[in-house]
C-alpha atoms as a printed R data frame, in Angstrom:
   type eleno elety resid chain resno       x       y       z
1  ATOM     1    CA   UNK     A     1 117.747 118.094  92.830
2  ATOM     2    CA   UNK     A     2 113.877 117.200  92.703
3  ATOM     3    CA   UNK     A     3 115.094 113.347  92.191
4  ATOM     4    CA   UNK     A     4 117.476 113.436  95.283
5  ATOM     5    CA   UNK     A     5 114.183 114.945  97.255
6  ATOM     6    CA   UNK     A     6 112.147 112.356  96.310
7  ATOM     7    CA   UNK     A     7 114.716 109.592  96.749
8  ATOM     8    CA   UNK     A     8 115.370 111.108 100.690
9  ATOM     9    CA   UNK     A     9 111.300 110.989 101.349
10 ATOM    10    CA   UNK     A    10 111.209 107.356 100.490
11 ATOM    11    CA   UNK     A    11 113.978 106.464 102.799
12 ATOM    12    CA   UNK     A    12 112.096 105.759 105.723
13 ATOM    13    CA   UNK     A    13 108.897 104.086 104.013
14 ATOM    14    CA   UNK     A    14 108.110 100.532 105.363
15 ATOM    15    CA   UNK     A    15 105.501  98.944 103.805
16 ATOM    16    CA   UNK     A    16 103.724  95.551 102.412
17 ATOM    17    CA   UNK     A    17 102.122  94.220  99.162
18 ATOM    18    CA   UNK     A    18  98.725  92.725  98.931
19 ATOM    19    CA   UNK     A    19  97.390  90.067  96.663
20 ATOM    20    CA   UNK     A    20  93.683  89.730  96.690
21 ATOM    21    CA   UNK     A    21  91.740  86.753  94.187
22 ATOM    22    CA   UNK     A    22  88.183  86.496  94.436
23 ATOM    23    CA   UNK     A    23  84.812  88.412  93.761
24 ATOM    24    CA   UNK     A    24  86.492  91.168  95.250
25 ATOM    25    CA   UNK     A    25  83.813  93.913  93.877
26 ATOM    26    CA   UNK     A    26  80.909  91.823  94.727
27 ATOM    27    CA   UNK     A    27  82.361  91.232  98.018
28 ATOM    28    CA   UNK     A    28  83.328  94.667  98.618
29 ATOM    29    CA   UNK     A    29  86.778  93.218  99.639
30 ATOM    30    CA   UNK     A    30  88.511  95.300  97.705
31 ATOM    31    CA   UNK     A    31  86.855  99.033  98.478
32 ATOM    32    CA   UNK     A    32  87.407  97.379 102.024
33 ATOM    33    CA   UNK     A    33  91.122  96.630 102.434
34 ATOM    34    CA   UNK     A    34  91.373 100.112 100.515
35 ATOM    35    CA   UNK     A    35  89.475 101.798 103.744
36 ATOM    36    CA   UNK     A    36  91.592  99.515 105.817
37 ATOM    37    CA   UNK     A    37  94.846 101.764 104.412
38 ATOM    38    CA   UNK     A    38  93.019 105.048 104.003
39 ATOM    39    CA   UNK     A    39  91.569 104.763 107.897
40 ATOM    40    CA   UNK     A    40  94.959 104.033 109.000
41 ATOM    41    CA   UNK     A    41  96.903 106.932 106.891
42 ATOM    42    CA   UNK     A    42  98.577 104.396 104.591
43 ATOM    43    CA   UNK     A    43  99.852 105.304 101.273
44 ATOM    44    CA   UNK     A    44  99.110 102.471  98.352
45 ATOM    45    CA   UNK     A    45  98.638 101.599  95.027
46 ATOM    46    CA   UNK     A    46  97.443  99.514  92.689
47 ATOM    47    CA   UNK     A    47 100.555  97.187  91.332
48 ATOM    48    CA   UNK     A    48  98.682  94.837  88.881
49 ATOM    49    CA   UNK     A    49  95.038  94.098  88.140
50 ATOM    50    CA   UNK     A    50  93.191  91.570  86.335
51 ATOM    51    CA   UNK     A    51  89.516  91.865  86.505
52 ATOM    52    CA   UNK     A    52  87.026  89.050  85.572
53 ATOM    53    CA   UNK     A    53  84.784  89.144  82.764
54 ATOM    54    CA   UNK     A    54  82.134  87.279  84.344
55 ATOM    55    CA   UNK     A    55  80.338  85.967  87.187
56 ATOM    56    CA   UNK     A    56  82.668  82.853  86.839
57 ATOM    57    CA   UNK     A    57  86.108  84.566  86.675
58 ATOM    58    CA   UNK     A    58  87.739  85.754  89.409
59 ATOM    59    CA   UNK     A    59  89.365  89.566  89.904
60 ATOM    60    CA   UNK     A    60  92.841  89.663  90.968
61 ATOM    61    CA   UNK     A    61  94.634  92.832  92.263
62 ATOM    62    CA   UNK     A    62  98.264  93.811  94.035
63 ATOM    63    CA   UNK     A    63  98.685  96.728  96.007
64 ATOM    64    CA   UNK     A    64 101.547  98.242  97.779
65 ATOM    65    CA   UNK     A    65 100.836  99.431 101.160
66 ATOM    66    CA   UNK     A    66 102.993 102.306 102.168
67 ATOM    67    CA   UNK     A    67 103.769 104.157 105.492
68 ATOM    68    CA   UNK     A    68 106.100 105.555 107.946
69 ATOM    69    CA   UNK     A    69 104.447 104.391 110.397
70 ATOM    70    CA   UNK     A    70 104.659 101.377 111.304
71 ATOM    71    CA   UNK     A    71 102.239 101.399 113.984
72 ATOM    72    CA   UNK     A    72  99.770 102.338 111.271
73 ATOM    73    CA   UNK     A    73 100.931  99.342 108.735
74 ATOM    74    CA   UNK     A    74 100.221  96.605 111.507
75 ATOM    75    CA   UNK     A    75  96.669  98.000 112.138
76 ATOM    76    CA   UNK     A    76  96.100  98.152 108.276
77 ATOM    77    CA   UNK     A    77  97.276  94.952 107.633
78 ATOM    78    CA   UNK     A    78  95.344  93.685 110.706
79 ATOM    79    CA   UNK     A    79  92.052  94.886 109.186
80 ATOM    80    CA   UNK     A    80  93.190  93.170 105.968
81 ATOM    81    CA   UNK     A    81  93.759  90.104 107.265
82 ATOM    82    CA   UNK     A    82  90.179  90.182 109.153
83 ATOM    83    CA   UNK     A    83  88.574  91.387 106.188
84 ATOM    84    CA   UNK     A    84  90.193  88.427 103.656
């Protein structure tokens, strides 16, 4: 029964996925676009990550952005797009 729950709460989540390359810590991109979804009340998580190991590699991270509203998913991904 807990399945079937879970299954019905996802139903009417819209949402959109996020790929962000770059110095994304020294940057602060990436604690950015987070505050971007928190701000907003969007759900997401981190899909894949690949982190640099040094000043000339680049960090690479997907998240899924998640929401019933979508109101709230336009002005995320607004403040995403302004931010990248």
């Amino acid at each position: 029964m807990a399945a079937q729950n879970e299954a019905n709460e996802s139903c009417n989540l819209q949402g959109f996925t996020l790929c962000l390359q770059g110095h994304l810590f020294d940057t602060q991109a990436f604690n950015l676009c987070l505050n971007a979804c928190e701000d907003n009340g969007v759900n997401f998580r981190v899909i894949e990550w690949v982190v640099g190991q040094s000043e000339n590699q680049q960090t690479s991270v997907s998240i899924q952005a998640m929401s019933e509203n979508e109101q709230a998913l336009d002005t995320a991904r607004s403040k995403v797009n302004s931010i990248c």
